[in-house]
N, C-alpha and C positions, 0 to 999 in steps of 0.2 A: 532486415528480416525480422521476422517477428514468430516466434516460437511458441507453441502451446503441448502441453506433457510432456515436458522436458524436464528430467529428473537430474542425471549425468550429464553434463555436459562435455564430455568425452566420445560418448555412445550415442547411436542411436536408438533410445527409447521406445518400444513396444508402440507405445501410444500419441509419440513425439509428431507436430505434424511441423511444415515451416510455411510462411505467407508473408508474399511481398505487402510492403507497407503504402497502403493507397492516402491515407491521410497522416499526419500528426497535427491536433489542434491543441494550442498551446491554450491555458485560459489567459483572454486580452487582457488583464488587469495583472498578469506575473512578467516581473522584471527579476533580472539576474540580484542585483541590489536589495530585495525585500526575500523577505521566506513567507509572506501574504499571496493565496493564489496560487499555490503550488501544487498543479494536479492540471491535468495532461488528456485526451483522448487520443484515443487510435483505431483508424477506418483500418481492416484488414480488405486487402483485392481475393476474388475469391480462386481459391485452386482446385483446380480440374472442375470449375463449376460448383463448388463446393465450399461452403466455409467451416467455421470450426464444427468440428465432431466431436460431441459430447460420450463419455462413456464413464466406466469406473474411476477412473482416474483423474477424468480431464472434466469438472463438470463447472457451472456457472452458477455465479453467488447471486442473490438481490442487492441494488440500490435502495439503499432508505429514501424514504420520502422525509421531505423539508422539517418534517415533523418530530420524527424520530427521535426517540428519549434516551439520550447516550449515560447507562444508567454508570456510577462511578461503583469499582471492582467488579465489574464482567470481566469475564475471561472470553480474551478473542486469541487468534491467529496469527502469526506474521511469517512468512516464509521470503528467501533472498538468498543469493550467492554471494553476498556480501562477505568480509571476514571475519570468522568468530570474534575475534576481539580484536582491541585498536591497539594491541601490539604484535600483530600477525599481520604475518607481509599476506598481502594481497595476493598475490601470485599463488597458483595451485588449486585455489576454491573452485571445485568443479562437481558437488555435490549440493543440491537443493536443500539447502537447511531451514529447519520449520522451530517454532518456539511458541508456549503460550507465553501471552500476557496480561494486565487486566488495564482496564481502563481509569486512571486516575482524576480526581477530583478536578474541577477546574479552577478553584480557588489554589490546593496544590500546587499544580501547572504554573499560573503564574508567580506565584512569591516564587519562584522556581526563575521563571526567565520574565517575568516582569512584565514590560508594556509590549514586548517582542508577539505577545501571545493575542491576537485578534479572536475573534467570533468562528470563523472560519479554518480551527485549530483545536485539536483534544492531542492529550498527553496520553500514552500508555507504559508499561513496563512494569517496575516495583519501586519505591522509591527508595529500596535497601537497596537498590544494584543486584548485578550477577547478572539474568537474562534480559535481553533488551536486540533493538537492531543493531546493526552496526556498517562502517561506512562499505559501499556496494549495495547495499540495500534498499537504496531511496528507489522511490518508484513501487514495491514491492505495496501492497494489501496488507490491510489489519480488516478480518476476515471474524465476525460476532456470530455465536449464536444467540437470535431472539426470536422466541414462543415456537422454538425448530425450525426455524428458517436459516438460511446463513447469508448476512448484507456484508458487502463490502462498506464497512462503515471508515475507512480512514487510506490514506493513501502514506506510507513513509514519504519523511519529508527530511527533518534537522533534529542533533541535539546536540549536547554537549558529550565528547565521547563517547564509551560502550558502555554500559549495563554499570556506571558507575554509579554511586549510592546519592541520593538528593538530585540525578537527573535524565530524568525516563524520555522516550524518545518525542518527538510533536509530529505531527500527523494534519493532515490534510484533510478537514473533517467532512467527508463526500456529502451528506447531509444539507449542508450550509449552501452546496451547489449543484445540487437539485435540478433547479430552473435550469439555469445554464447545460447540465448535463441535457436534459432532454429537448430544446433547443435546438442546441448543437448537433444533436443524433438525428433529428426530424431534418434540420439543414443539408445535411451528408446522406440523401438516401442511397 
């Protein structure tokens, strides 16, 4: 199942709708073994004839295009059910937790994690630590504002612990696959 305005995850949410899952498209070049390629689509089947409903709450980001200048300290978005931190038991997170962050350098990034870091990969977080993703969270949007638009500009992906100091989260830079996104979506009508 596949959920959109879901806040609680205890409740049912105002705005919460649920839909069977008609696709998942893995991208062909991700293996369990690399953290290259880490980003995912999903056909929703439609319910009662209907697919998602946009409203207050529930609304739809843009895709950057291939071009997109992922400027270093924007402050974007990340939201996940993941667990506040990586000494919190997993268990019990049932609350939609949101956090800003900014986008760190790319030179950063890599003295950071080294040749791990491909093309296809931006860093965000602080590099003091404190706020950051944390595990539960992968999959989840890092969510930019540019020129008032809002692009899903990154996908959670890996890092080294939580919001710890010298290592911000790496991201799935949606930017870099573009092509492939729109492909993929033209494929699946």
């Amino acid at each position: 199942m596949v959920y959109t305005g879901d806040h609680d995850l205890l409740e049912n949410d105002t705005f919460e709708e649920q839909f069977e899952l008609e696709h998942l498209i893995k991208h062909p070049n991700f293996t369990n073994s690399s953290t290259d390629f880490d980003i995912a689509l999903m056909k929703v089947k439609l319910n009662n004839g209907y697919g998602i409903q946009f409203n207050d709450e529930v609304q739809p980001a843009c895709l950057p295009d291939a071009s997109m200048y992922y400027e270093t300290g924007l402050t974007c978005h990340i939201s996940g059910w993941g667990i506040p931190s990586y000494d919190t038991d997993f268990k019990g997170q049932t609350v939609l937790s949101a956090a800003e962050v900014r986008l760190i350098d790319d030179d950063d990034c890599k003295r950071t994690y080294g040749t791990e870091i491909t093309p296809n990969m931006v860093c965000a977080g602080y590099m003091e630590g404190g706020i950051d993703a944390c595990a539960g969270d992968s999959g989840g949007p890092l969510v930019c504002s540019v020129e008032g638009l809002y692009y899903v500009m990154g996908v959670i992906s890996w890092g080294t612990g939580c919001a710890l100091p010298g290592y911000p989260t790496v991201y799935a830079k949606v930017a870099a696959f573009q092509s492939w996104i729109e492909t993929t979506i033209a494929s699946y009508p």
